[in-house]
N, CA, C and O atoms as a MOPAC input file, in Angstrom:
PM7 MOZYME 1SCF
protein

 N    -19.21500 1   -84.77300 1     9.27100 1
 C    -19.58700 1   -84.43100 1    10.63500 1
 C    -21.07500 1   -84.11400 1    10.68900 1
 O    -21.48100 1   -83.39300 1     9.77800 1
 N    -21.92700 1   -84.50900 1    11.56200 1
 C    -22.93900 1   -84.43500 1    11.54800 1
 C    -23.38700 1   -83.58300 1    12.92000 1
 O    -23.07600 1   -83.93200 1    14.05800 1
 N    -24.28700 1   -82.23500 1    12.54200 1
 C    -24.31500 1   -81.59200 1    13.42100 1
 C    -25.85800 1   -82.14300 1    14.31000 1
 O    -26.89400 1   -82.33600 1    13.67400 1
 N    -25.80000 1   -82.29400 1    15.46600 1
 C    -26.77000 1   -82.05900 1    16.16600 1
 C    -27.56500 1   -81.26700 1    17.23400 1
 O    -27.39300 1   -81.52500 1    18.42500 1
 N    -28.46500 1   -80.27100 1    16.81700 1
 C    -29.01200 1   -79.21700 1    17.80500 1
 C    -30.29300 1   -79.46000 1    18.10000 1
 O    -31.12500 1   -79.88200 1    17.29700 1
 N    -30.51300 1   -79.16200 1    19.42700 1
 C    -31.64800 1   -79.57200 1    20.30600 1
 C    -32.44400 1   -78.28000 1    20.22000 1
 O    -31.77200 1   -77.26100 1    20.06100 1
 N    -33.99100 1   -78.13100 1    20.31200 1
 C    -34.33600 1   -76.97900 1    21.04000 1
 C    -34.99900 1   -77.29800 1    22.33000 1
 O    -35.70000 1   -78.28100 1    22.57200 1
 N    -34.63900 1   -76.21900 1    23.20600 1
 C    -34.89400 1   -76.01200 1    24.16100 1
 C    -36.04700 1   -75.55800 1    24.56600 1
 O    -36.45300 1   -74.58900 1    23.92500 1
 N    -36.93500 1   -76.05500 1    25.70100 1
 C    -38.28300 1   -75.47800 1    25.66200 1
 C    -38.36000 1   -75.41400 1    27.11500 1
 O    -39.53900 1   -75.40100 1    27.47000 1
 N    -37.70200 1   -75.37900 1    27.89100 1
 C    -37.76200 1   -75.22400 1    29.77400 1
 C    -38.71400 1   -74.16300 1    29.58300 1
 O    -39.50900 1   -74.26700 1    30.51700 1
 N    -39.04400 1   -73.18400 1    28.84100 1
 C    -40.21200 1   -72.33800 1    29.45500 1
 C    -41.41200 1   -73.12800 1    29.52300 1
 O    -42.45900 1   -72.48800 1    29.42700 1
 N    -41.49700 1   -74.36500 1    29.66700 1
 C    -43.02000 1   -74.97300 1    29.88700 1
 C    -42.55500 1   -75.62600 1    31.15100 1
 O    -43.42300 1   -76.05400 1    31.91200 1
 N    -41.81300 1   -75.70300 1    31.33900 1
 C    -41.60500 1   -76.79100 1    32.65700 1
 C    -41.46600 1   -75.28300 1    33.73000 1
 O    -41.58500 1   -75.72600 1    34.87200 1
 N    -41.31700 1   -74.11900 1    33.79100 1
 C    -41.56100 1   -73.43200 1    34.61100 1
 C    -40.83100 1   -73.28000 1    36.22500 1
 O    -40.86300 1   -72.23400 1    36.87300 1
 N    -40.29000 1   -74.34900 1    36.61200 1
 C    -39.62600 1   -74.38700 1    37.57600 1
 C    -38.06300 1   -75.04000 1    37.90500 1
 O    -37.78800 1   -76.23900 1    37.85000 1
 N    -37.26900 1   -74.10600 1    38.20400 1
 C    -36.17000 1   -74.74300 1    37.90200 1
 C    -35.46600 1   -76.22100 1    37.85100 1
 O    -34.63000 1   -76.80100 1    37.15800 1
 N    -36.30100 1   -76.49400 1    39.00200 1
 C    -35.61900 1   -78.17800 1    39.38000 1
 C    -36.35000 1   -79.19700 1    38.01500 1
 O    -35.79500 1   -80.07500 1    37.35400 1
 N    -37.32700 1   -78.84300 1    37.95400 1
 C    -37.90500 1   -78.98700 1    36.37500 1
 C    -37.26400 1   -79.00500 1    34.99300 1
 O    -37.10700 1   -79.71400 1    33.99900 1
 N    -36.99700 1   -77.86100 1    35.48800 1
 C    -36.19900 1   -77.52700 1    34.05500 1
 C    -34.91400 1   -78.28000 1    33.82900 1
 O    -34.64000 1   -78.55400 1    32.66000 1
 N    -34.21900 1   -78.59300 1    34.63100 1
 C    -32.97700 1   -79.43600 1    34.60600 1
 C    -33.24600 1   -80.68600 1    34.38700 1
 O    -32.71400 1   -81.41700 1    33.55200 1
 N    -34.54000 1   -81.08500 1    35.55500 1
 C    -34.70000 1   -82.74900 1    34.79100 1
 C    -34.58400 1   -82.45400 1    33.06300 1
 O    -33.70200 1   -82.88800 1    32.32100 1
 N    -35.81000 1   -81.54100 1    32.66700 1
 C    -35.79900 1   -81.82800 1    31.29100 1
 C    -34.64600 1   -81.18200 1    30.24900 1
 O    -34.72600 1   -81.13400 1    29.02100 1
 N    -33.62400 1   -80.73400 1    31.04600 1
 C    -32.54300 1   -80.47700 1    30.18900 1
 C    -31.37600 1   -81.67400 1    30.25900 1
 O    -30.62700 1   -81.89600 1    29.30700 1
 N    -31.33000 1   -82.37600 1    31.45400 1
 C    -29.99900 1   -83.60100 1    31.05600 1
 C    -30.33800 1   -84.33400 1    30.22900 1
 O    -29.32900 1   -84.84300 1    29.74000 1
 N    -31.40900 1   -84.77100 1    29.67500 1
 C    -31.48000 1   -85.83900 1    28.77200 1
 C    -30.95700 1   -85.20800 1    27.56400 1
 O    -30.19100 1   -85.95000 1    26.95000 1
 N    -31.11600 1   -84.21500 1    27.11100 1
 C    -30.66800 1   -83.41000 1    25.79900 1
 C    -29.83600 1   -83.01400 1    26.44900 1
 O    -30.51500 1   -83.00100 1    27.47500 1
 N    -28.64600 1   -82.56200 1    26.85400 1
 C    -27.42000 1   -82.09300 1    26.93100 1
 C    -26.23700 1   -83.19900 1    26.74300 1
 O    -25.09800 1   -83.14600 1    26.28000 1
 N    -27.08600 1   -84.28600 1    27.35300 1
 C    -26.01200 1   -85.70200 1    26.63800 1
 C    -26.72500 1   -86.88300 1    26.16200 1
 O    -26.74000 1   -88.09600 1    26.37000 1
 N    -27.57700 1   -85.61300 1    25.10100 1
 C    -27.50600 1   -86.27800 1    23.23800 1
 C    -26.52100 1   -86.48500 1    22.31300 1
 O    -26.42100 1   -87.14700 1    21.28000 1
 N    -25.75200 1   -85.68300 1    23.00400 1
 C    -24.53300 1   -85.42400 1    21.72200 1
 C    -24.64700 1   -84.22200 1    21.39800 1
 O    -23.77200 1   -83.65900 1    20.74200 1
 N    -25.82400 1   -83.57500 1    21.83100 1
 C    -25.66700 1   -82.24000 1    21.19400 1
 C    -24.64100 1   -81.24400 1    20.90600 1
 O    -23.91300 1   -81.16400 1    21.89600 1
 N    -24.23900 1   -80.39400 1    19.91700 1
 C    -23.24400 1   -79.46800 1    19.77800 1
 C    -23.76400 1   -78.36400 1    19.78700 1
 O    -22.95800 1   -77.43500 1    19.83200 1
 N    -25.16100 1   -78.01600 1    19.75200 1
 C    -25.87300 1   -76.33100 1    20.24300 1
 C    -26.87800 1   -76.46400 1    20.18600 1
 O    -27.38700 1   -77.39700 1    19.56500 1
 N    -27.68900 1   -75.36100 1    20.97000 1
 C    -29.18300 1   -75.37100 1    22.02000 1
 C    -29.72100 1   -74.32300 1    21.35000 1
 O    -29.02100 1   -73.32300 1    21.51300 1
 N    -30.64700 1   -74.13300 1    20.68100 1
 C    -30.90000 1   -73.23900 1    20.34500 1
 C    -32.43300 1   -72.73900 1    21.46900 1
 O    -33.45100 1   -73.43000 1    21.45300 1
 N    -32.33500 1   -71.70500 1    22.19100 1
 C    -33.47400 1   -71.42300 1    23.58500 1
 C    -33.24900 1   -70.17300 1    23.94500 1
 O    -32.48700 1   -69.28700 1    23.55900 1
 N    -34.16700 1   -70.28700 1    24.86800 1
 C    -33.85400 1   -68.79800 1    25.34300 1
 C    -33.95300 1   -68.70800 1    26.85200 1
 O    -34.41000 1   -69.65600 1    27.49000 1
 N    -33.57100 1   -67.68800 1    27.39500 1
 C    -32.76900 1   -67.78200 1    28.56900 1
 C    -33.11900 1   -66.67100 1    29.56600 1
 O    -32.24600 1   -66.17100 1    30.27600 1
 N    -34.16200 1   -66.35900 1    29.60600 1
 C    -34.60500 1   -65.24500 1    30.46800 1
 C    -35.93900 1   -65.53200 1    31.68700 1
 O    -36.65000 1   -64.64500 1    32.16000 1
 N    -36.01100 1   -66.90000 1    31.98300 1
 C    -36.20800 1   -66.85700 1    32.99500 1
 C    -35.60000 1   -68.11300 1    34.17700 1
 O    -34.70700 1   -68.86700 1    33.79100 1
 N    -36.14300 1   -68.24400 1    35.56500 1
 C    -35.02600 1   -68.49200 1    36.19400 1
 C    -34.76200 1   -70.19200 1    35.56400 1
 O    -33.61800 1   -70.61600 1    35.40300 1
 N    -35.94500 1   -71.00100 1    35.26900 1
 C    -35.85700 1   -72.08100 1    35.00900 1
 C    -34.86800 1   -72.52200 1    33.68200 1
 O    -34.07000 1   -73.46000 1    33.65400 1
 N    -35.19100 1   -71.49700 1    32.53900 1
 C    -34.40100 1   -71.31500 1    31.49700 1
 C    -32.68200 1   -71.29500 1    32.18900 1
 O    -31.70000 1   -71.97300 1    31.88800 1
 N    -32.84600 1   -70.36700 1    33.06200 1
 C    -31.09300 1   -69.80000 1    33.75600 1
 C    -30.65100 1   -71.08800 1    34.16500 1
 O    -29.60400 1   -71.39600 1    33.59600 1
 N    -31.12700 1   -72.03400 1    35.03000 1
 C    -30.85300 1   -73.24000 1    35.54800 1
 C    -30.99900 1   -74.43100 1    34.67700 1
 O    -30.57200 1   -75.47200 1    35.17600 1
 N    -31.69300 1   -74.54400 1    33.05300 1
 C    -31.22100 1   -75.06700 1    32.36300 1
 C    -30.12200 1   -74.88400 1    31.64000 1
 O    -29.61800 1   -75.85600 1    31.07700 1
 N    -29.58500 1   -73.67100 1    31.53200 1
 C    -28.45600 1   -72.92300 1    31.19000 1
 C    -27.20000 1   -73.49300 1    31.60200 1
 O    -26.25700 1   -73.36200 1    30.82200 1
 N    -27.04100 1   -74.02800 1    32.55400 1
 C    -25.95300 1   -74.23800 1    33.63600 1
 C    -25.85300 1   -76.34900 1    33.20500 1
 O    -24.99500 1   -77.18300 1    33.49600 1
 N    -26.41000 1   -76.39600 1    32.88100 1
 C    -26.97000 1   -77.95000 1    32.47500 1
 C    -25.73400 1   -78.20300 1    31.19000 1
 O    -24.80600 1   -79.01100 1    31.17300 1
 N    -26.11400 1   -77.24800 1    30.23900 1
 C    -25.78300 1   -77.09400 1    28.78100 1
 C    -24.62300 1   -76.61300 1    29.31500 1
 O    -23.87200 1   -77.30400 1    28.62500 1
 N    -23.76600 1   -75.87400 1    30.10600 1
 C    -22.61100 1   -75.10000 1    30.09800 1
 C    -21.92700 1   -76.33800 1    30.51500 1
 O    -20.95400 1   -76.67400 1    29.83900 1
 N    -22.24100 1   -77.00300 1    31.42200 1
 C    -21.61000 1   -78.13400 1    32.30800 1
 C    -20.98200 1   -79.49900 1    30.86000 1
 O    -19.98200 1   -80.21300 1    30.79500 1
 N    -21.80400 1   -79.36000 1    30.22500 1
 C    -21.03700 1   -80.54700 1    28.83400 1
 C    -21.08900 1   -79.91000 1    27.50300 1
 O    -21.34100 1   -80.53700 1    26.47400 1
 N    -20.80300 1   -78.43900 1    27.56300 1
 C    -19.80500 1   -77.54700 1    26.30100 1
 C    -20.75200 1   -77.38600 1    25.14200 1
 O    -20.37700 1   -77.42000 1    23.97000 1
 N    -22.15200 1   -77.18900 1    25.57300 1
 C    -22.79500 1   -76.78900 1    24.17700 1
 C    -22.87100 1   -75.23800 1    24.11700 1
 O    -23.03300 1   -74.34800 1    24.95300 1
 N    -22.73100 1   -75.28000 1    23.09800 1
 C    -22.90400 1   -73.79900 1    22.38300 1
 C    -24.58100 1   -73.41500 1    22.67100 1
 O    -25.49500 1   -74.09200 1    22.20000 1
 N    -24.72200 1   -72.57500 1    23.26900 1
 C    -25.73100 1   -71.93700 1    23.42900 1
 C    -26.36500 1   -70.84500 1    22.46600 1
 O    -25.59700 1   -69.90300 1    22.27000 1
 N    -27.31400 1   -70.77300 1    21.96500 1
 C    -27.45700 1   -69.84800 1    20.66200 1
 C    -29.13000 1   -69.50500 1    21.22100 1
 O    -30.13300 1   -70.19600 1    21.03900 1
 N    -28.98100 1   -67.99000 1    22.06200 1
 C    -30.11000 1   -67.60700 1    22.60500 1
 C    -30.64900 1   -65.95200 1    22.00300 1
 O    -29.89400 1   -65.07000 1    21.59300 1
 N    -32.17500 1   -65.88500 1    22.10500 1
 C    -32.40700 1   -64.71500 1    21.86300 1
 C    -31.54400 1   -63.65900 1    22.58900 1
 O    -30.74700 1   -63.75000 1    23.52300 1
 N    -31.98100 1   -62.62100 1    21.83400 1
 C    -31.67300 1   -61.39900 1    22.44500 1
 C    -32.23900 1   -60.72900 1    24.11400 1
 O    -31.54300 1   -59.99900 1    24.81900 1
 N    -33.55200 1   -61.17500 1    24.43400 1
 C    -33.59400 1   -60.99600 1    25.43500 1
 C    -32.99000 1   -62.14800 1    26.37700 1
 O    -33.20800 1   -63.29900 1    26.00100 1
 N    -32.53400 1   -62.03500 1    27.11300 1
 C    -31.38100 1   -62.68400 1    27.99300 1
 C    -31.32500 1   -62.57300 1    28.93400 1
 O    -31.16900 1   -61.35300 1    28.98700 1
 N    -31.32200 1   -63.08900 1    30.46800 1
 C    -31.34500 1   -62.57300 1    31.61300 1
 C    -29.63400 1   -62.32400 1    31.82200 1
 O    -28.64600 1   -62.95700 1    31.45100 1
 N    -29.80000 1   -61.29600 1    32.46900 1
 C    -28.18300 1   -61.00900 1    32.79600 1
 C    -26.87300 1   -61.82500 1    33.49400 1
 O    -25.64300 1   -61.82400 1    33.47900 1
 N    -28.34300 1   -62.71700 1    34.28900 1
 C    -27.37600 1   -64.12100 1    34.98900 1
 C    -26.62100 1   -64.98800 1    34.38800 1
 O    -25.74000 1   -65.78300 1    34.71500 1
 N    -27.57900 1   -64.41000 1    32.68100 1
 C    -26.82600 1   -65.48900 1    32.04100 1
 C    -25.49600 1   -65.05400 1    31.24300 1
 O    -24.44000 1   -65.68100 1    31.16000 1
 N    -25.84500 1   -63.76200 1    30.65600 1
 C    -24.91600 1   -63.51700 1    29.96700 1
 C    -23.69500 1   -62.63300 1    30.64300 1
 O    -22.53000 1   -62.60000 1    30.24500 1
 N    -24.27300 1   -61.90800 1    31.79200 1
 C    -22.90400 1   -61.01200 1    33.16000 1
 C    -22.07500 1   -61.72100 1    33.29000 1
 O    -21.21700 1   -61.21100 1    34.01100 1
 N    -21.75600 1   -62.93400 1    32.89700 1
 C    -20.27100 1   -63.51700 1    33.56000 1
 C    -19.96700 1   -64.23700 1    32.24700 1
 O    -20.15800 1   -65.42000 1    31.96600 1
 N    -19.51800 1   -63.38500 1    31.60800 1
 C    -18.80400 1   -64.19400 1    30.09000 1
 C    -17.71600 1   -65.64800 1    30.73300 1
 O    -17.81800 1   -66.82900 1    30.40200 1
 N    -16.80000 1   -65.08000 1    31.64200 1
 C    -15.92300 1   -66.28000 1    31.75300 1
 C    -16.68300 1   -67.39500 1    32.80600 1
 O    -15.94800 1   -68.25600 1    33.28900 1
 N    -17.73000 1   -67.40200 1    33.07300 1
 C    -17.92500 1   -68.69100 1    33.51200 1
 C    -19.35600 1   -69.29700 1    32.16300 1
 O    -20.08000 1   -70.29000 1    32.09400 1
 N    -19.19700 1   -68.27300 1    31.45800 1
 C    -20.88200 1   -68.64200 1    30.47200 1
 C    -20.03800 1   -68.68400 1    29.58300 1
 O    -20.57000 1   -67.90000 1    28.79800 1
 N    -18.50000 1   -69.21000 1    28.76500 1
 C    -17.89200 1   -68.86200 1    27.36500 1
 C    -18.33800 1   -69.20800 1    26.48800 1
 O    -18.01400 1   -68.58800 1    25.47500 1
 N    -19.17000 1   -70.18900 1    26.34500 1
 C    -19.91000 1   -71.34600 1    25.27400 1
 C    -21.30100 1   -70.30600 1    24.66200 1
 O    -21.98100 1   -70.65900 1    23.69800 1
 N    -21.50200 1   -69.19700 1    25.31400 1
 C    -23.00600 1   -68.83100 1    25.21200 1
 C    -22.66700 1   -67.89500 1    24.11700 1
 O    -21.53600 1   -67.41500 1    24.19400 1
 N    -23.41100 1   -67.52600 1    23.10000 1
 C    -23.35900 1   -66.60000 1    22.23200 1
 C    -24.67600 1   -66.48900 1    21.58300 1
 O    -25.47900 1   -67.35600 1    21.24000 1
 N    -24.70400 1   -64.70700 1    21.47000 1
 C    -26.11500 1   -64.43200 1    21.17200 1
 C    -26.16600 1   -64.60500 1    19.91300 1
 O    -25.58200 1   -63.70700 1    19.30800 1
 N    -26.60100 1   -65.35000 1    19.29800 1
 C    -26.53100 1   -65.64800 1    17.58700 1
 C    -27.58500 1   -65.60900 1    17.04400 1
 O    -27.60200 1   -65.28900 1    15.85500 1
 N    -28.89300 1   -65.93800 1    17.77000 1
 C    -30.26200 1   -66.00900 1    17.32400 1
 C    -30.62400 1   -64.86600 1    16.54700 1
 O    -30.99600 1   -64.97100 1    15.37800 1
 N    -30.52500 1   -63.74400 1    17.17200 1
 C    -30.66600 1   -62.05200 1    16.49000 1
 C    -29.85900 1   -61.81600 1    15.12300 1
 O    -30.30300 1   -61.29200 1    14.10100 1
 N    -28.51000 1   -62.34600 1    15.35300 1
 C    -27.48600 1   -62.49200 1    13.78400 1
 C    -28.66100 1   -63.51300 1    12.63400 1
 O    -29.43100 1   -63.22900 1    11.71600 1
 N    -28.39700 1   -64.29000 1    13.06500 1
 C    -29.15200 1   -65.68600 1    12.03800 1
 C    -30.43200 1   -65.95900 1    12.34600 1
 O    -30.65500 1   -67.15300 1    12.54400 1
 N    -31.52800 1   -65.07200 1    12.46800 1
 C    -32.32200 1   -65.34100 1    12.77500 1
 C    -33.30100 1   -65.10100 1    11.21000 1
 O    -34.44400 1   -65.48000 1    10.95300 1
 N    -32.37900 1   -64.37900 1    10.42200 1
 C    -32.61100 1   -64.28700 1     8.79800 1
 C    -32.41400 1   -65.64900 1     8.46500 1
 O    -32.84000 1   -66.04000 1     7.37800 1
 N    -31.87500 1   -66.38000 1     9.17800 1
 C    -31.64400 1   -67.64700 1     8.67600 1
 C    -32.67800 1   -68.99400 1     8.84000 1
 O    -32.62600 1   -70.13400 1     8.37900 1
 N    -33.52100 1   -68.37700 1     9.61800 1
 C    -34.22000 1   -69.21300 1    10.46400 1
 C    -35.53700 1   -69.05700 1    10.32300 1
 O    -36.19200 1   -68.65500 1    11.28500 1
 N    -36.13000 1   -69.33900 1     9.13800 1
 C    -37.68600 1   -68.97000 1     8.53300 1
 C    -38.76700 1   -69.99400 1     9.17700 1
 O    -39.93200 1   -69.72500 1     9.47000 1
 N    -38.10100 1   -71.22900 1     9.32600 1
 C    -39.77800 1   -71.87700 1     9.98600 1
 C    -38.86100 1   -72.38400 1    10.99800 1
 O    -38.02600 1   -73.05000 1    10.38500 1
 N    -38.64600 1   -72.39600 1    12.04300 1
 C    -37.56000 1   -72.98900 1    13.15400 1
 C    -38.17300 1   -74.27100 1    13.90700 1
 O    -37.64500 1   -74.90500 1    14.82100 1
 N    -39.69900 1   -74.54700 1    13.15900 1
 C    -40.33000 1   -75.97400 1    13.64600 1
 C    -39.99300 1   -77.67300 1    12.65800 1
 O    -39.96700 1   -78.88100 1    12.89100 1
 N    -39.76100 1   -76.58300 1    11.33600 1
 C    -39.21400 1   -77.16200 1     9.92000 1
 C    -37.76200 1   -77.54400 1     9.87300 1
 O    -37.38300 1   -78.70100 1     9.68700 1
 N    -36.94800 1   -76.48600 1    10.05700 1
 C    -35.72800 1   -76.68000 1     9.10600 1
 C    -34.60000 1   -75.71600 1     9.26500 1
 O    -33.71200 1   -75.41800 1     8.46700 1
 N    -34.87600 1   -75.22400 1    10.68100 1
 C    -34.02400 1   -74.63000 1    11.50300 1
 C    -32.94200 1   -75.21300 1    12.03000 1
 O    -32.17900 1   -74.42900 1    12.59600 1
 N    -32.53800 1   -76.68300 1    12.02400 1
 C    -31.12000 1   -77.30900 1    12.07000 1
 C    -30.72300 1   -77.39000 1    10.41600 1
 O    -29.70500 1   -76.87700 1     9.95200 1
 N    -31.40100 1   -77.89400 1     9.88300 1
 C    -30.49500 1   -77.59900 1     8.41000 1
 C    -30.15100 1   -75.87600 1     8.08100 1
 O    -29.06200 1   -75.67800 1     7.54200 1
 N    -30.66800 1   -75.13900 1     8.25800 1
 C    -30.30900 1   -73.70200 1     8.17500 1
 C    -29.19700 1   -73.89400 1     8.84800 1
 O    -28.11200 1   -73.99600 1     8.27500 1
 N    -29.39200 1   -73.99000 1    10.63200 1
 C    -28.09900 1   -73.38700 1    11.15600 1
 C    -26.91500 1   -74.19100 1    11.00000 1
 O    -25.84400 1   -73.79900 1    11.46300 1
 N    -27.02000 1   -75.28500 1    10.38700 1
 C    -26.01600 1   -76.67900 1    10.12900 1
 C    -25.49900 1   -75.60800 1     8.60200 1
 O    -24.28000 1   -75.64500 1     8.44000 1
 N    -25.94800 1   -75.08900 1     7.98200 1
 C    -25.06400 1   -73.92900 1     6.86300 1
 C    -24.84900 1   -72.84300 1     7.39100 1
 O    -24.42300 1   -72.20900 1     6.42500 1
 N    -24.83100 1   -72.03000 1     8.39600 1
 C    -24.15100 1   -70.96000 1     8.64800 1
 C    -23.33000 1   -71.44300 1     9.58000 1
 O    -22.34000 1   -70.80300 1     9.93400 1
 N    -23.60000 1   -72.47300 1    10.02200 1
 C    -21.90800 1   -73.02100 1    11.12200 1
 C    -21.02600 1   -73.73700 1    10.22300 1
 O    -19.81800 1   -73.53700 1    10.35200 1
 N    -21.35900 1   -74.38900 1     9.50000 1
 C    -20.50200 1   -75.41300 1     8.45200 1
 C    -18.67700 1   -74.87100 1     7.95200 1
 O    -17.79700 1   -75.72800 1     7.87200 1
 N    -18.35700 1   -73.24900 1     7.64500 1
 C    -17.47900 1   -73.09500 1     7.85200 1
 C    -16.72400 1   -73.16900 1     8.83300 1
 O    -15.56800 1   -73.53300 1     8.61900 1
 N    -17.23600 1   -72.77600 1    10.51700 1
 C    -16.86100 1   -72.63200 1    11.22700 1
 C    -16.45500 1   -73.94600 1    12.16700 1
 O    -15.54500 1   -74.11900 1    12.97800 1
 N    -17.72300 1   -74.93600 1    11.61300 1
 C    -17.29800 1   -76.13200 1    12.25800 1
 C    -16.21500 1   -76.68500 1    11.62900 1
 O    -15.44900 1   -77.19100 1    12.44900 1
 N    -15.72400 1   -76.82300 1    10.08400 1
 C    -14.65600 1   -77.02100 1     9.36900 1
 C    -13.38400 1   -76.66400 1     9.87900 1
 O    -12.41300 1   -77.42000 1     9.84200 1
 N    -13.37400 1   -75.16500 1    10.50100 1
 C    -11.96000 1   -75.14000 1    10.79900 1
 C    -11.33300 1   -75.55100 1    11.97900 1
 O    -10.15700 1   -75.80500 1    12.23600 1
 N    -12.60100 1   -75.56800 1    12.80000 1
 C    -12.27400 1   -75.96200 1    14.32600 1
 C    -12.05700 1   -77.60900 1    14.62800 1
 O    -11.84800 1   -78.13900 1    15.71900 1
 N    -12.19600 1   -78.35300 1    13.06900 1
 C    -12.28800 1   -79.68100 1    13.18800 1
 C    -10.69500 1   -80.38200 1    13.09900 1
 O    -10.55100 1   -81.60100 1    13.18700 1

């Protein structure tokens, strides 16, 4: 199984309707998790992009509440960045092979 994770960078595109153009093309990559962050509104409205075709969201700790206040419509989102972020030494390098070994059990059983 070959994992594929995108990062997310809507904080340069700055405006929401923006931010969505530049999030559908990566949300149906195939991707299986986003690794971004989510605290502002453009980020929030790329958020909704990624929820809409089931990627795992793997965002800092700071978080806008829009995103994370409604667990049952956000279930896919989990703050993991802060957990594995020991894991994640150059995240421009080799931050999908890192997080492709701390999911690797987890993707195993769910397979």
């Amino acid at each position: 199984m070959t994992l594929l994770v995108f990062f997310h960078q809507t904080w340069r595109a700055r405006e929401p309707m923006r931010a969505v153009a530049v999030a559908n093309p990566l949300a149906t990559s195939g991707a299986q998790f986003a690794l971004k962050h989510a605290c502002s509104g453009a980020a929030i409205a790329a958020a909704n992009v990624d929820l809409a075709q089931g990627i795992l969201m793997m965002i800092a700790s700071a978080t806008a509440l829009a995103v994370t206040g409604a667990p049952a419509q956000n279930s896919t989102i989990a703050r993991t960045m802060g957990f594995y972020s020991h894991l994640l030494p150059s995240i421009d390098r080799n931050a999908a092979e890192q997080v492709e070994k701390a999911f690797a059990p987890a993707i195993k059983l769910s397979t």
